[in-house]
DRENVOKE-949673 format. One record per atom (N, C-alpha, C): residue number from 1; atom name; x, y, z negated. Coordinates in Angstrom, 1 decimal. Example, Ala and Ser with C-alpha at 12.3 -4.5 7.8 and 13.67 -1.06 7.14 Angstrom:
% residues 2
1:N:13.2:-5.7:-7.8
1:CA:12.3:-4.5:-7.8
1:C:13.2:-3.3:-7.8
2:N:12.8:-2.2:-7.1
2:CA:13.7:-1.1:-7.1
2:C:12.9:0.0:-7.9
***
This chain:
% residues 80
1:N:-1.9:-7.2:-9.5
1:CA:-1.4:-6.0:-8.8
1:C:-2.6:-5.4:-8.0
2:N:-4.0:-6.6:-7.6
2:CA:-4.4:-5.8:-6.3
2:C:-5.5:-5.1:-7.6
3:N:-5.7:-5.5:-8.5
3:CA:-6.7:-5.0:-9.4
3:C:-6.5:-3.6:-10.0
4:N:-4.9:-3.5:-10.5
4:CA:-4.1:-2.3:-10.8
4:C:-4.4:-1.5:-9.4
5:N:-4.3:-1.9:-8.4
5:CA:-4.1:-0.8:-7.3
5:C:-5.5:-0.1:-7.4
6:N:-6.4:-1.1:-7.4
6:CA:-7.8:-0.2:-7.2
6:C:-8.4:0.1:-8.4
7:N:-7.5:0.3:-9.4
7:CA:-8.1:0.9:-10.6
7:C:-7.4:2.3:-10.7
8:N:-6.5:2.7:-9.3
8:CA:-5.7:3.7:-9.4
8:C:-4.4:4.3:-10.1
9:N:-4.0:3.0:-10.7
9:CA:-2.6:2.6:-12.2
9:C:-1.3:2.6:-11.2
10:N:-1.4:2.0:-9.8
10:CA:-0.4:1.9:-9.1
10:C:0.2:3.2:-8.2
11:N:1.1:3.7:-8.2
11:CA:1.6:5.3:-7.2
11:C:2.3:4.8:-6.5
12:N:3.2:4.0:-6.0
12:CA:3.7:3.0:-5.2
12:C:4.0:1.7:-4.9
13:N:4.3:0.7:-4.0
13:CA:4.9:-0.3:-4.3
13:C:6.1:-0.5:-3.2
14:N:7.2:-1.2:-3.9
14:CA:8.3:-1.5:-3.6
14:C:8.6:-2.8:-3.6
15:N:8.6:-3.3:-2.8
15:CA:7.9:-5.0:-2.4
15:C:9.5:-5.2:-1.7
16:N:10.6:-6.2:-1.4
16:CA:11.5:-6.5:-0.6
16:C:11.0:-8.2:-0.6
17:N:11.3:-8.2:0.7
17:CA:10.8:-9.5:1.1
17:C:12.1:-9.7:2.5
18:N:12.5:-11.4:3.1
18:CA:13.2:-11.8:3.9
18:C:12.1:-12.1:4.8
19:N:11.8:-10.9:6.3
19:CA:10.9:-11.5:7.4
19:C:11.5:-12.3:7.9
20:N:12.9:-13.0:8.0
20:CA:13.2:-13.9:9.0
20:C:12.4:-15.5:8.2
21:N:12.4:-15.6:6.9
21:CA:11.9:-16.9:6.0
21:C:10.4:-16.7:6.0
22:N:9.9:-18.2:6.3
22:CA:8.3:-18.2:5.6
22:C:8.2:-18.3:4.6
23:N:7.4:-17.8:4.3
23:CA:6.9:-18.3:2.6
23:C:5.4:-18.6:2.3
24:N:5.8:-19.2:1.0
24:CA:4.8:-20.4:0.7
24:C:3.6:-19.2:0.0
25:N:3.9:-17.9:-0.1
25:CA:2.7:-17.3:-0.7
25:C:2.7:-16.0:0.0
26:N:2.5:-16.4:1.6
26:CA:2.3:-15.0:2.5
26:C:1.0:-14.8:2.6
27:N:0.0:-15.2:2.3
27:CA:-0.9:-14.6:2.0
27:C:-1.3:-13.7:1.1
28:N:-0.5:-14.1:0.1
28:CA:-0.8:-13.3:-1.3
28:C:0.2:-12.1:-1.0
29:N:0.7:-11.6:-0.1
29:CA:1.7:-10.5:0.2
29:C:1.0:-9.9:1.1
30:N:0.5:-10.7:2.3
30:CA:-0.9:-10.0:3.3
30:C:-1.8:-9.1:1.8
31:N:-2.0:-9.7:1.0
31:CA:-3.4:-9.5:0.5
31:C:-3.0:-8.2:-0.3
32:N:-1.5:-8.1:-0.7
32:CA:-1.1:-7.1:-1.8
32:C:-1.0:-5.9:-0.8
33:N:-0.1:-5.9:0.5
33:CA:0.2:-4.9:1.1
33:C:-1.7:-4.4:1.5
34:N:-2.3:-5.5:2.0
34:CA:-3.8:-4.5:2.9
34:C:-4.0:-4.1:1.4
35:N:-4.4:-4.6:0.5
35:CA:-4.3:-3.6:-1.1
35:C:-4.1:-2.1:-0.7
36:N:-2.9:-2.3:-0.8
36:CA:-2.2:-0.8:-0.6
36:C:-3.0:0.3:0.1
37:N:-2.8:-0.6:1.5
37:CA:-3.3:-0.1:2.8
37:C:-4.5:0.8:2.5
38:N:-5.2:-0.1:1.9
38:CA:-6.7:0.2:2.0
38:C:-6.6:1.1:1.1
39:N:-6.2:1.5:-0.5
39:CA:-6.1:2.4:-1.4
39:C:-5.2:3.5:-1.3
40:N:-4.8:3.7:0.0
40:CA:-3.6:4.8:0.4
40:C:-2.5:4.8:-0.7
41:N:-1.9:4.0:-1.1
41:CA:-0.4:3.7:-1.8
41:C:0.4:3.9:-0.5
42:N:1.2:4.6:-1.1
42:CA:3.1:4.6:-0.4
42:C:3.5:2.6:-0.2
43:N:3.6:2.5:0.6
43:CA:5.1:0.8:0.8
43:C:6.3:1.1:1.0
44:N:7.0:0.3:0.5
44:CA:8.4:0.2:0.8
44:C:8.6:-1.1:0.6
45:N:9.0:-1.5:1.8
45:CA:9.4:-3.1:2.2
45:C:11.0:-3.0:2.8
46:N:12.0:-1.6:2.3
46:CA:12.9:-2.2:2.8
46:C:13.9:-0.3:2.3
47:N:15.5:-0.7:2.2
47:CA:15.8:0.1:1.5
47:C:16.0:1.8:1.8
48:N:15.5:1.9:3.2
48:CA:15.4:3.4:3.7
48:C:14.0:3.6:3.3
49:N:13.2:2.8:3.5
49:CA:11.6:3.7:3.1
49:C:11.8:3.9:1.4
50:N:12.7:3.0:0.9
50:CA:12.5:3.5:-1.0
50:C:13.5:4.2:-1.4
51:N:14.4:5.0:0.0
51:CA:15.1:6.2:-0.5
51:C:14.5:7.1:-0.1
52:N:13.4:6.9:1.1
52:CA:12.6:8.2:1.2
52:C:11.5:8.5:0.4
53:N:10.9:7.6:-0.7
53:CA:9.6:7.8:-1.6
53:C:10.7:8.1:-2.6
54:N:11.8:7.8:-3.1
54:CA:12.5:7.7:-4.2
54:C:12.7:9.3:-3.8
55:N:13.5:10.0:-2.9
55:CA:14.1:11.2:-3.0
55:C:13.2:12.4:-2.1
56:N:11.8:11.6:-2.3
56:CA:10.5:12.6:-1.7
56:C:10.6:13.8:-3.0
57:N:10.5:15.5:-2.3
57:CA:10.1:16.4:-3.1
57:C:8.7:16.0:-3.8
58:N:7.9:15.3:-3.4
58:CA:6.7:15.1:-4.3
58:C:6.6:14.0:-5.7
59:N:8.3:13.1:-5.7
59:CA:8.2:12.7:-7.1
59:C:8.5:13.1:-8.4
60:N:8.0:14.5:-7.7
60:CA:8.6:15.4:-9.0
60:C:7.5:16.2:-9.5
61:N:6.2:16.2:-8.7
61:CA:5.4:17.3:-8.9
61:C:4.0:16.0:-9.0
62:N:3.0:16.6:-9.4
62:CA:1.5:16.0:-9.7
62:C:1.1:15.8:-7.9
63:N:0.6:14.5:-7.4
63:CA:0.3:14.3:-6.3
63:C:-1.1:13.7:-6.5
64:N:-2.1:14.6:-5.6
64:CA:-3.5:13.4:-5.8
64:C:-4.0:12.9:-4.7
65:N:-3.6:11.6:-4.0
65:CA:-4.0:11.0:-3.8
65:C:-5.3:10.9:-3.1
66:N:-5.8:10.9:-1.6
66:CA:-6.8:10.9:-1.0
66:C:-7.2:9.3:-0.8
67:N:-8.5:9.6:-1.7
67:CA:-8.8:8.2:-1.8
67:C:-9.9:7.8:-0.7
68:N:-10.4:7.0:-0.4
68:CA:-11.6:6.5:0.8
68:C:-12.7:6.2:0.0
69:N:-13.6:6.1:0.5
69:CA:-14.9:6.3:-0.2
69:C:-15.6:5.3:0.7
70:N:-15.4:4.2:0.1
70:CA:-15.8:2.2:1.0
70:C:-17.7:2.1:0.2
71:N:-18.0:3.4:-0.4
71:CA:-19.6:3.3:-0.6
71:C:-20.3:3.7:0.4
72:N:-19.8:4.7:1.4
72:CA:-20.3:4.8:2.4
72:C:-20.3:3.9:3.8
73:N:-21.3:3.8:4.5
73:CA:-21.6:3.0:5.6
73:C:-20.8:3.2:6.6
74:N:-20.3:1.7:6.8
74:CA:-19.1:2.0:7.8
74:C:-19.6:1.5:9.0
75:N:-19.5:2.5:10.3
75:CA:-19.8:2.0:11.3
75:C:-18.5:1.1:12.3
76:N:-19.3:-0.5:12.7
76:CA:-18.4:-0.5:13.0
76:C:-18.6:-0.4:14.9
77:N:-17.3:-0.4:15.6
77:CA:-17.5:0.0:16.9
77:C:-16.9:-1.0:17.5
78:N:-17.4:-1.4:18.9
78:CA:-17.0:-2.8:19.5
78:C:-16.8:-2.4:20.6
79:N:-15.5:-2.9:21.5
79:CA:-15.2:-2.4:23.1
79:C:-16.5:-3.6:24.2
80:N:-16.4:-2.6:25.2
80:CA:-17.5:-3.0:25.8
80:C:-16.7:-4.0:27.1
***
């Protein structure tokens, strides 16, 4: 999935998960959602955000996607 995301193949993800339960592969769901994060994908982790990407006027029309550009030098900034 995180490979598909940054090859640009993914336009959303719709992930449902139980926060009250740990699970044995929450890392691998950290790693999918900052995925997203980082590639500006839509989430939906729960059933009001996947009726608002589901019944968005934009899944009907061509959407492109503002991507980040992680070749450029990132400054980072530290509190004093």
């Amino acid at each position: 999935m995180g490979a598909r995301t940054a090859e640009g193949n993914i336009d959303f993800v719709i992930f449902f998960w139980d926060p009250l339960e740990s699970h044995p592969h929450g890392t691998d769901v950290k790693a999918l959602l900052r995925i997203a994060v980082a590639w500006n994908i839509p989430v939906a982790c729960n059933r009001s955000s996947v009726d608002f990407i589901i019944s968005s006027s934009l899944m009907d029309v061509s959407y492109e996607r503002l991507l980040p550009d992680y070749n450029e030098t990132m400054v980072v900034v530290t509190g004093v």
